[in-house]
C-alpha positions as CSV (number, residue, x, y, z in Angstrom):
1,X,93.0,-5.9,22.9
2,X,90.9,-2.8,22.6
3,X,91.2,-2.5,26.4
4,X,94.4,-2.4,26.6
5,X,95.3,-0.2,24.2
6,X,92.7,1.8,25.7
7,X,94.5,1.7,28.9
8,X,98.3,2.2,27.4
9,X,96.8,5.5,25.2
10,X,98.0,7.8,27.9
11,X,100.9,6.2,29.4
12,X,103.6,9.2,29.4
13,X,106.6,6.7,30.0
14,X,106.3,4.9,26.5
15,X,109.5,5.9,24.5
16,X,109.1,9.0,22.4
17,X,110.9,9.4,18.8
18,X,114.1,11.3,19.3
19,X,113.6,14.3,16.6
20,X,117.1,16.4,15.5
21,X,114.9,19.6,15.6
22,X,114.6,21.2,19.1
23,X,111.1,21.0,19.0
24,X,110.6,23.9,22.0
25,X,112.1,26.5,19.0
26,X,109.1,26.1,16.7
27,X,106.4,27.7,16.6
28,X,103.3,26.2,17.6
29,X,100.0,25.9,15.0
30,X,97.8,23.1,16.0
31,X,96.5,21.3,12.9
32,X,92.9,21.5,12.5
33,X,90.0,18.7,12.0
34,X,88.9,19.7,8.9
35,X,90.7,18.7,5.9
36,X,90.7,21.6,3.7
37,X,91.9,24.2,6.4
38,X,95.1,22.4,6.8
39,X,95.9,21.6,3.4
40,X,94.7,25.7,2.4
41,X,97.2,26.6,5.7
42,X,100.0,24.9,4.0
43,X,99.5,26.4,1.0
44,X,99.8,29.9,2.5
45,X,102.8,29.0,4.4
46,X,104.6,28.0,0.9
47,X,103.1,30.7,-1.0
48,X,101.3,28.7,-3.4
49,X,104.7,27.4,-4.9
50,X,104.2,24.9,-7.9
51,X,106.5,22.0,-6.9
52,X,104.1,21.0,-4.0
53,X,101.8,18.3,-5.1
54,X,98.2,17.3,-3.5
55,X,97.3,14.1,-4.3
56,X,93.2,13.7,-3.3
57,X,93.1,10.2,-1.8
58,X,89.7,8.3,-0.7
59,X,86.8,10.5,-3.0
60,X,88.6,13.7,-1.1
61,X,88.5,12.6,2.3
62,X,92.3,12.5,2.7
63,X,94.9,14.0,0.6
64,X,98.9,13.4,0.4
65,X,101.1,16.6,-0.3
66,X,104.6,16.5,-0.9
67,X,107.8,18.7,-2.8
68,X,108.3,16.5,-5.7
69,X,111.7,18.4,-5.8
70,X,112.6,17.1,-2.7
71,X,110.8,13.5,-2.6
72,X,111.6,10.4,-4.4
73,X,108.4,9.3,-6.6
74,X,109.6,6.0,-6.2
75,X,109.9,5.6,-2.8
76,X,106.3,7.7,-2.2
77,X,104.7,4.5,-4.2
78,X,106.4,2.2,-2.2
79,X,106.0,3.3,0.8
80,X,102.6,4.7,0.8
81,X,100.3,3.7,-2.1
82,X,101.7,0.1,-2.1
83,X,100.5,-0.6,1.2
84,X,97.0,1.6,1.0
85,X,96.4,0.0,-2.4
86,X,97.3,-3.7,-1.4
87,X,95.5,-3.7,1.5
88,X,98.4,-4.1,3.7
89,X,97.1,-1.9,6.8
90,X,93.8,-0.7,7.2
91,X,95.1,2.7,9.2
92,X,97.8,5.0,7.8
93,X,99.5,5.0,10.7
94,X,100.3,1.0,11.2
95,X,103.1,1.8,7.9
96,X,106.3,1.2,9.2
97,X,108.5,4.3,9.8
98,X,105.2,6.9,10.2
99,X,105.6,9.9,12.4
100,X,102.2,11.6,13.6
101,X,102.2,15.7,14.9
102,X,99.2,17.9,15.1
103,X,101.5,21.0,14.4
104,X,101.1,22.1,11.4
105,X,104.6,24.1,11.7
106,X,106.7,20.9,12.2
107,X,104.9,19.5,9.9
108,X,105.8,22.3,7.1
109,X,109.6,21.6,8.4
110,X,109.4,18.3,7.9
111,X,107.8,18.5,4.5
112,X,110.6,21.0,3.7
113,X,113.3,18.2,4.6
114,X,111.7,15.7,2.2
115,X,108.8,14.3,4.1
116,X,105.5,13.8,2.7
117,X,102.2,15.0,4.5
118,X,99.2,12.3,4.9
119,X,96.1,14.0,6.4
120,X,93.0,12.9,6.6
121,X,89.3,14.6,7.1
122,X,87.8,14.3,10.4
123,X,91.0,13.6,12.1
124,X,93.4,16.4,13.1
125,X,96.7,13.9,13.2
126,X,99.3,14.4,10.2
127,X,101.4,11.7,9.0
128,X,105.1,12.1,8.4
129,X,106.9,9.7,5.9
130,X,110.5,10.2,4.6
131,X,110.8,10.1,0.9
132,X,113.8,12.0,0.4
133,X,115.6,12.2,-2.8
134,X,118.9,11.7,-2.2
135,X,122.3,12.4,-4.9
136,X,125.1,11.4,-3.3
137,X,128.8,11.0,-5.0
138,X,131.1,7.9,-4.2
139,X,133.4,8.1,-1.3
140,X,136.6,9.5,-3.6
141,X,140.0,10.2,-2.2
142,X,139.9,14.1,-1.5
143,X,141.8,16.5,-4.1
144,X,143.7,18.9,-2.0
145,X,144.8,16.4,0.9
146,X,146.2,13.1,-1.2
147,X,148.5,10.6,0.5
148,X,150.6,7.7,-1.0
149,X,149.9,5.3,1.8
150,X,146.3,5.2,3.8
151,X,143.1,5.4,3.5
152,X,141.7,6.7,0.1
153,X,138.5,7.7,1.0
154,X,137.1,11.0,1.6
155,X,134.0,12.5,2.9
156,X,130.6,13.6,0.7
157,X,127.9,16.3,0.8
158,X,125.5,14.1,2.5
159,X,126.0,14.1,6.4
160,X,124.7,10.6,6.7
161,X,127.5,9.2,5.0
162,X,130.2,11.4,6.5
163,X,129.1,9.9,10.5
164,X,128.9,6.5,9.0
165,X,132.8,6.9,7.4
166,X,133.5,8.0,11.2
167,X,131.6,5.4,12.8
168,X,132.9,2.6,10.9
169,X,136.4,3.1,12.0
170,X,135.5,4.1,15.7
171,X,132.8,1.4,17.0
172,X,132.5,2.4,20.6
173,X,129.9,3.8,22.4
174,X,131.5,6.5,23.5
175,X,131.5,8.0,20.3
176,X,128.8,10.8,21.1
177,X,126.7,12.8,18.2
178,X,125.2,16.4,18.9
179,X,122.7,17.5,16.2
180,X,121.7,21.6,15.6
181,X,119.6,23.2,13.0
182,X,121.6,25.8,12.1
183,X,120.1,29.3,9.9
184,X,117.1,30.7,10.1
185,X,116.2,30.1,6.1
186,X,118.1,27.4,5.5
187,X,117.5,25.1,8.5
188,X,120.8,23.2,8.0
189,X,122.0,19.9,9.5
190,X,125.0,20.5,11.7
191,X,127.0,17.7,13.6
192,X,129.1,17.8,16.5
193,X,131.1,15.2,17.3
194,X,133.5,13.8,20.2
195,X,135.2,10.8,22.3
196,X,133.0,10.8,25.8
197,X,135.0,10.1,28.5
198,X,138.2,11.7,26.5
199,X,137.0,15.0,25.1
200,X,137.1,17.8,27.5
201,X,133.5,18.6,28.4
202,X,134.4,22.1,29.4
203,X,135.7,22.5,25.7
204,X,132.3,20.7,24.8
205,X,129.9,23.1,26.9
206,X,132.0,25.7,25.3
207,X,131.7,24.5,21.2
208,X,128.3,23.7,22.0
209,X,127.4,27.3,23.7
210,X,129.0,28.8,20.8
211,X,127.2,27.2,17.9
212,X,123.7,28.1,19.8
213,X,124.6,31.7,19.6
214,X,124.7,31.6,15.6
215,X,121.7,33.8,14.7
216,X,121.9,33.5,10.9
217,X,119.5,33.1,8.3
218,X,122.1,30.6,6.5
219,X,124.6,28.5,7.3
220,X,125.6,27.4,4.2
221,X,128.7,25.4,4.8
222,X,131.6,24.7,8.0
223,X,132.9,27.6,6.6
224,X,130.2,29.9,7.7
225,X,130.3,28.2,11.1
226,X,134.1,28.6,11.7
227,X,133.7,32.1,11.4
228,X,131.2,32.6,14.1
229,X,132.5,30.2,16.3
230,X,136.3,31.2,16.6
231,X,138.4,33.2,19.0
232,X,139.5,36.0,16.5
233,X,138.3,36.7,13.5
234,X,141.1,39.6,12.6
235,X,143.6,37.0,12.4
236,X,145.3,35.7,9.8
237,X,145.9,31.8,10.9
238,X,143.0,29.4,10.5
239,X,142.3,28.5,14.3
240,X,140.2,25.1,12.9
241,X,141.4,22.5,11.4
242,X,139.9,22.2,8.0
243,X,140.2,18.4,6.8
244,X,138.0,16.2,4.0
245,X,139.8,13.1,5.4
246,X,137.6,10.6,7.7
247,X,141.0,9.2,9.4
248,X,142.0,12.3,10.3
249,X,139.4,13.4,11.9
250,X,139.4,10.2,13.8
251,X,142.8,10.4,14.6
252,X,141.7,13.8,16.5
253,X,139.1,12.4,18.2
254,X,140.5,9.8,19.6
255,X,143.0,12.6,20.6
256,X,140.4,14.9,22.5
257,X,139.6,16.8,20.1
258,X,136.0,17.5,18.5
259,X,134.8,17.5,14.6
260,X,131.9,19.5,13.5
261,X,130.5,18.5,10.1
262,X,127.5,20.2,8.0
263,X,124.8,18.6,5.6
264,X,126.0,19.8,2.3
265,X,129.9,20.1,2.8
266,X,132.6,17.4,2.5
267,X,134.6,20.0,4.8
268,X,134.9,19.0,8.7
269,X,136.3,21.4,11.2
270,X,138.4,20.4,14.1
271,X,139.1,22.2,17.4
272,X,140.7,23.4,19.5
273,X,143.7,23.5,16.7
274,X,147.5,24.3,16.8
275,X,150.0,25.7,14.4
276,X,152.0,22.4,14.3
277,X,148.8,20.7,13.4
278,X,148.2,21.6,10.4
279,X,151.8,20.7,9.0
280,X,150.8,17.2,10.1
281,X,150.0,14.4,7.6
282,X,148.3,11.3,7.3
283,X,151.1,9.5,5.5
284,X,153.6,11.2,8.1
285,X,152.4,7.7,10.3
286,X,151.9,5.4,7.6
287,X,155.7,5.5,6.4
288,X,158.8,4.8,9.0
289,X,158.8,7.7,11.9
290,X,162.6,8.7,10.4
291,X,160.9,9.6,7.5
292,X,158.2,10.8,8.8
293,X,160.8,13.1,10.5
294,X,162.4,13.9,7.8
295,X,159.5,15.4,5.9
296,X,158.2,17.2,8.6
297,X,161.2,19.0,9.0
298,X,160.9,20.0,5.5
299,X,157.7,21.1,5.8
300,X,158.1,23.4,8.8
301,X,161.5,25.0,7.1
302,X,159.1,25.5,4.0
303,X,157.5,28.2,6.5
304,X,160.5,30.2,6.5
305,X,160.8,30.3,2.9
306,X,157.4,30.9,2.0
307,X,156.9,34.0,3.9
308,X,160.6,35.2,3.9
309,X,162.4,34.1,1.1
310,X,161.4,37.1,-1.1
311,X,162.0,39.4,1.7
312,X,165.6,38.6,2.2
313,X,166.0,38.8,-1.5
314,X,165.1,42.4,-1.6
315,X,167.2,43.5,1.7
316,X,170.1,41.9,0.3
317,X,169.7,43.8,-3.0
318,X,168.5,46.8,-1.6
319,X,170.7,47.4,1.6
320,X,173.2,44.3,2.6
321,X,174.9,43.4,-0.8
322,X,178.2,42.5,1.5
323,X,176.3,39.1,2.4
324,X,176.9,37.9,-0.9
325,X,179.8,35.7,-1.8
326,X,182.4,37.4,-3.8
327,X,181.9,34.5,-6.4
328,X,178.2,35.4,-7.2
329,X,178.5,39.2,-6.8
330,X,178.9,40.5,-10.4
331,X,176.4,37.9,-12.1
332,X,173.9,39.4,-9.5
333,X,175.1,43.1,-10.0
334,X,174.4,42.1,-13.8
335,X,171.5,41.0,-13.8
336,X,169.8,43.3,-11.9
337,X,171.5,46.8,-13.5
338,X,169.8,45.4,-16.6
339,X,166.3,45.8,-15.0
340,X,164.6,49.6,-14.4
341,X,162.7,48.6,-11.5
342,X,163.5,48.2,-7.9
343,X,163.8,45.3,-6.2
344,X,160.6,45.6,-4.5
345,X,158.7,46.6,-7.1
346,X,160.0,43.0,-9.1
347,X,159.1,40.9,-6.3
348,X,155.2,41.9,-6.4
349,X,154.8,42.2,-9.8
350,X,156.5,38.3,-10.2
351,X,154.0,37.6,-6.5
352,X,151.0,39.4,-8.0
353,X,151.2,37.3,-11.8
354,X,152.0,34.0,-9.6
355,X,148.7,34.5,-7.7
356,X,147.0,35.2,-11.0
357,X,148.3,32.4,-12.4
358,X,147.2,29.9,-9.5
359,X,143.8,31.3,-9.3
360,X,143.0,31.1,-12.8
361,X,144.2,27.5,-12.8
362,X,141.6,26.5,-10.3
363,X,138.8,28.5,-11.8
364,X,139.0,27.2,-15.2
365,X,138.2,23.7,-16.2
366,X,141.0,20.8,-15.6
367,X,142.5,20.5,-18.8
368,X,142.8,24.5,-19.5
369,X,144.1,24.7,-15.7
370,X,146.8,22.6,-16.3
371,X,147.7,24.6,-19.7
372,X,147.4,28.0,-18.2
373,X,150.3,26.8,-15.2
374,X,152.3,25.5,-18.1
375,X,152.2,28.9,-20.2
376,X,152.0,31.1,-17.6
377,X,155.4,29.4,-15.9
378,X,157.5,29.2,-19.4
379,X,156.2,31.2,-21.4
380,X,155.1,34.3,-19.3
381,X,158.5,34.1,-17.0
382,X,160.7,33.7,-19.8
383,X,158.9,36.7,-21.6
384,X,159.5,39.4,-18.9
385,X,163.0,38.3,-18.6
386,X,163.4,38.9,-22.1
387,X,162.0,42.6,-22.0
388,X,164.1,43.8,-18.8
389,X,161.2,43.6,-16.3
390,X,162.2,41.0,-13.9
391,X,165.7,39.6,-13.1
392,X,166.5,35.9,-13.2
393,X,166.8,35.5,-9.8
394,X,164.0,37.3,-9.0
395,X,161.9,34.7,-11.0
396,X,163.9,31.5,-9.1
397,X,162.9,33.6,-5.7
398,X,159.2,33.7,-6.5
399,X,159.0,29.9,-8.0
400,X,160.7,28.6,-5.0
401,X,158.3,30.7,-2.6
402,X,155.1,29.8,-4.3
403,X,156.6,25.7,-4.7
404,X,157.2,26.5,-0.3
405,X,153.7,27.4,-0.1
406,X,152.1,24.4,-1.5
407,X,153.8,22.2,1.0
408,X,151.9,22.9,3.6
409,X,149.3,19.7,4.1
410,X,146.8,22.7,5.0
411,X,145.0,25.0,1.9
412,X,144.1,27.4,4.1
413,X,147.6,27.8,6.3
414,X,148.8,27.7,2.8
415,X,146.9,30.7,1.8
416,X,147.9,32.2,4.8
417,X,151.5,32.1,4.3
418,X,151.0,33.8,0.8
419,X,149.3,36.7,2.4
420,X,152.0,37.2,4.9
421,X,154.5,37.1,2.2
422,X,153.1,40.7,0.9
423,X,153.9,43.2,4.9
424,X,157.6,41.6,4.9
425,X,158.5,42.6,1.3
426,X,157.7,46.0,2.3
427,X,159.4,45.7,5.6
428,X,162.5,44.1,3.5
429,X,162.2,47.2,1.1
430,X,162.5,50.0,3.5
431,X,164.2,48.5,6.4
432,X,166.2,45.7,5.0
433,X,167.0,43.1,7.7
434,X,166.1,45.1,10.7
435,X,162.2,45.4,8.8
436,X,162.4,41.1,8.4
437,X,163.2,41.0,12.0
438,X,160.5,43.1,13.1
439,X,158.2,41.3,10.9
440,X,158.9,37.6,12.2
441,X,158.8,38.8,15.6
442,X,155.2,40.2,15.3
443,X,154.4,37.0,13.9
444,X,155.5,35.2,16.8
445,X,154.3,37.4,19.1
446,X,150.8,36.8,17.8
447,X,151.2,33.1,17.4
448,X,152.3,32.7,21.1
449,X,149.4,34.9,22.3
450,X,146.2,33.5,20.1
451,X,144.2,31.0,21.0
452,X,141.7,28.1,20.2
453,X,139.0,27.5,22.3
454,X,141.4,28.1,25.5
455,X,144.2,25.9,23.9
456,X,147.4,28.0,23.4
457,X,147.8,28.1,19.3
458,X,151.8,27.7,19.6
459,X,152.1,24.7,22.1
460,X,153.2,22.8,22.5
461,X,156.3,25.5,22.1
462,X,154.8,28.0,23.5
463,X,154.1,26.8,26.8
464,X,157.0,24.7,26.4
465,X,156.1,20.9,26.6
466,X,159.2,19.1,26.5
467,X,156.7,15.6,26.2
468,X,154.5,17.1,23.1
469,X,157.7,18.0,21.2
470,X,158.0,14.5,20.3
471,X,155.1,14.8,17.7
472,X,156.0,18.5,16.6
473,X,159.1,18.5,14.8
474,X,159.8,15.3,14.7
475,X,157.9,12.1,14.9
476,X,159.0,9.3,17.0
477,X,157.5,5.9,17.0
478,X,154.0,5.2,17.9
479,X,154.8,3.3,20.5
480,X,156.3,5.7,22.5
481,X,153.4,8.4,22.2
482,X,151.6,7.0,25.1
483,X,149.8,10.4,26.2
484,X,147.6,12.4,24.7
485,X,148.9,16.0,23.5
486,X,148.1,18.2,26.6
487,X,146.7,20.8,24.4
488,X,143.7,18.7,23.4
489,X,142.9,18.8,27.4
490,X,142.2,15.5,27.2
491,X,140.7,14.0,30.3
492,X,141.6,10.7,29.7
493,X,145.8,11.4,29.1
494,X,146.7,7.9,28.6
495,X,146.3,6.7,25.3
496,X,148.2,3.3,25.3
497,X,149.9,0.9,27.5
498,X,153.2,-0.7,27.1
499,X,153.1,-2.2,23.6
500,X,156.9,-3.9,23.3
501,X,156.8,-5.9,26.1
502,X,158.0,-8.9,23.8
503,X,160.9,-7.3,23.1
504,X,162.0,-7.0,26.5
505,X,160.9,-10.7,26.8
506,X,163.3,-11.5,24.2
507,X,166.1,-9.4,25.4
508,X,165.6,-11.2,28.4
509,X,165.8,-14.7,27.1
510,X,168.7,-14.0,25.3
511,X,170.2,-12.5,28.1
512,X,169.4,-15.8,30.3
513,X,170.9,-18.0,26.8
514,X,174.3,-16.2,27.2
515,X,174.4,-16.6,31.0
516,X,173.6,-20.4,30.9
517,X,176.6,-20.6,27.9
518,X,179.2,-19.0,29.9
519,X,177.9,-21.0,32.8
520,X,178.6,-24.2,30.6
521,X,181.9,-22.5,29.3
522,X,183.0,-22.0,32.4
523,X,182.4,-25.6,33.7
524,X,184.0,-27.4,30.9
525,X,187.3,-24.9,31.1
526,X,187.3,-26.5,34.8
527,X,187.0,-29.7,34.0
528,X,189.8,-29.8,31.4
529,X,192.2,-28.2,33.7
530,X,191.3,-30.4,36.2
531,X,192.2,-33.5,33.7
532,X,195.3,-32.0,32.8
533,X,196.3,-31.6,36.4
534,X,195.9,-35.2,37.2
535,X,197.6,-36.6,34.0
């Protein structure tokens, strides 16, 4: 046996562990024979910090060391000592699951990822096992993107468990997993993932030539990522999907799309994105596609009103009071003579307390959240009608806004829209109608000309697709949405075959039942008059 391994020791085809680091990146210090230097190099490397433990092993002849921050006692006695002590293996290296380097460097990552660090005098070899302590939360439905029909779970801080939600509902091999170590201090797990043989690889080489130019010392979060990463920065609309759902990001993948997830985030980003994207739900294809429709329409009219709807108010009161119906002209004229302030000035004072109002509800603790929307909306709006501040309407304008905003399925569109609110109130205010038109037009100017990773934001409006437009405002049946959106670039366009070939089947058999009925009608007719004629 000793020959043999002898004479397999250098074989340079045996299979290698596959490591997430990129290995070429570190830097190179080659552990040394002696004991003591390696265990005195690691200490200078961590500057002496007092949550890394030495554990002298065999009279000082080999020595564990390990964060007891980051490793699990538990598993570092059952893993290691159990086996040394039992006399399970007589090498350190025959435990299951060991990793050997004689770089000291790698060796410091690894210990910094949970690892612990078995080294032994004489030998320059150090042992890698992974102890991590792991804290992980159950699988709960996320918050901010909750759904009456569907799935109801939602993704965690531990990367691990966010590929496994992923993989668990997508078992094919073409399911294809990139790993990065992204920020220089932080060294944080990064995951990018997409459909081979679907996904675009130009869109690939380009998400993947993009996250390698991130020279940061953290990466804390997707967040951080999407902001390096995307097409403009200076722009107001989210150009990544933001989502804490694991079937919708499968439903994008299986679409063309890819998901890049971090180690420490629930938050997944998906690109390339489009506007009509983000006003797409998960229970939009669990209920009947008329309803689905029906919503959807809602939710894209919401737009209008949560960016405009205050506007119009004030051009209408300021400049183009003949718009109003006769009817409703002196309770409007009333209630606003009573108020000292123009219009324009009431709309961002009632815009301003509204934000103030919804950020202190999701800064303070649950219970006094909901409190402070319940004072802030009665008590708070009735009180500045009562002193002459703000009209009535003005208050109805502003709660049906801010009620506009939160329909969007997206936080961070719906954040959007509230900023956008704030230009076209001062457009409405000096320039009435003519300033709202300007306003909307900039708007879709800019829509129609940014971008997502080469995808046009707008389509599939702008270019016009007429085929796309049958999941954009509306949502026809599943069964008809037998391509791929042409703005995910999907190589593979075809996503299904014909799925209602029984009903033709039936249409046809019923078709053959009526033929072979008149057929028999017909004959028996015949034959009666034929008995007639002879009697």
């Amino acid at each position: 046996m000793g020959f043999f391994k002898r004479l397999f020791r250098g074989d340079h085809t045996k299979i290698q562990d596959r490591q997430i680091t990129d290995q070429s990146q570190e830097p190179q210090q080659a552990s040394s024979s002696k004991l003591s230097i390696n265990v005195e190099y690691i200490l200078q490397a961590l500057n002496q910090t007092n949550d890394l433990k030495v554990r002298v092993l065999k009279k000082g002849n080999a020595a564990l060391l390990y964060l007891e921050s980051l490793a699990d006692q538990e598993k570092v006695q059952a893993k290691i000592f159990a086996p040394l002590e039992l006399g399970h293996v007589d090498n350190i290296s025959d435990i299951p699951n060991s990793k050997q380097t004689l770089n000291l460097e790698e060796a410091i990552v690894s210990l910094l990822s949970g690892h612990a660090l078995y080294m032994e005098d004489g030998s320059s070899k150090v042992s890698m096992f992974d102890v991590t302590l792991v804290f992980n939360r159950s699988t709960e439905e996320p918050a901010n993107e909750k759904v009456v029909r569907g799935s109801h779970d939602g993704f965690v801080e531990n990367l691990m468990i966010n590929i496994n939600l992923v993989r668990k509902r997508i078992e094919h091999r073409s399911l294809t997993i990139k790993y990065y170590k992204l920020g220089k201090k932080t060294n944080t797990s990064v995951a990018l993932m997409y459909m081979d043989g679907i996904t675009d690889p130009t869109i690939v080489e380009e998400v993947d030539k993009r996250m390698k130019s991130i020279s940061a010392d953290m990466i804390h979060s997707p967040g951080y990522v999407e902001e390096f990463i995307e097409d403009q920065s200076s722009s107001p609309f989210p150009q990544m999907l933001n989502t804490e759902r694991p079937d919708r990001v499968v439903a994008n993948l299986m679409e063309g799309r890819v998901a890049i997830m971090a180690e420490g985030s629930p938050t997944t980003l998906i690109a390339p994105s489009t506007f009509f994207m983000f006003y797409q739900a998960p229970d939009d294809y669990n209920m009947r596609w008329f309803t689905g429709t029906f919503v959807r329409l809602i939710r894209l009219f919401s737009f209008i009103i949560a960016i405009g709807l205050p506007a119009f108010y004030i051009a209408v009161v300021s400049f183009h009071f003949e718009v109003i119906p006769d009817e409703l002209i002196i309770p409007v004229k009333a209630s606003i003579n009573e108020i000292a302030y123009p219009p324009i000035i009431e709309a961002l004072v009632m815009v301003i307390i509204i934000e103030l109002i919804r950020e202190a509800g999701i800064r303070l603790p649950q219970p006094i959240g909901q409190t402070i929307g319940i004072v802030g909306g009665l008590v708070i709006g009735d009180a500045v009608v009562r002193a002459g501040l703000v009209s009535n309407l003005m208050v109805i304008v502003v709660a049906l806004t801010a009620i506009a905003s939160f329909v969007v399925p997206s936080n961070e569109l719906s954040t959007t829209l509230r900023l956008l609110t704030f230009p076209l109130i001062f457009l409405a205010g000096s320039l009435g109608f003519v300033g709202i038109m300007f306003g909307m037009m900039f708007i879709l100017i800019h829509l129609t000309r940014l971008e997502s990773f080469g995808v046009p934001y707008f389509a599939p409006v702008a270019p016009l697709s007429f085929v796309d437009l049958k999941d954009t405002f509306v949502r026809l049946p599943l069964y008809m949405m037998r391509k791929r959106p042409k703005d995910a670039h999907a190589i593979s366009p075809v996503a299904m075959g014909p799925s209602r070939e029984w009903k033709e089947s039936e249409q046809s058999k019923q078709t053959g039942s009526k033929e072979i009925k008149s057929e028999s009608t017909t004959k028996s007719n015949s034959n009666t008059n034929s008995s007639s004629q002879s009697d």
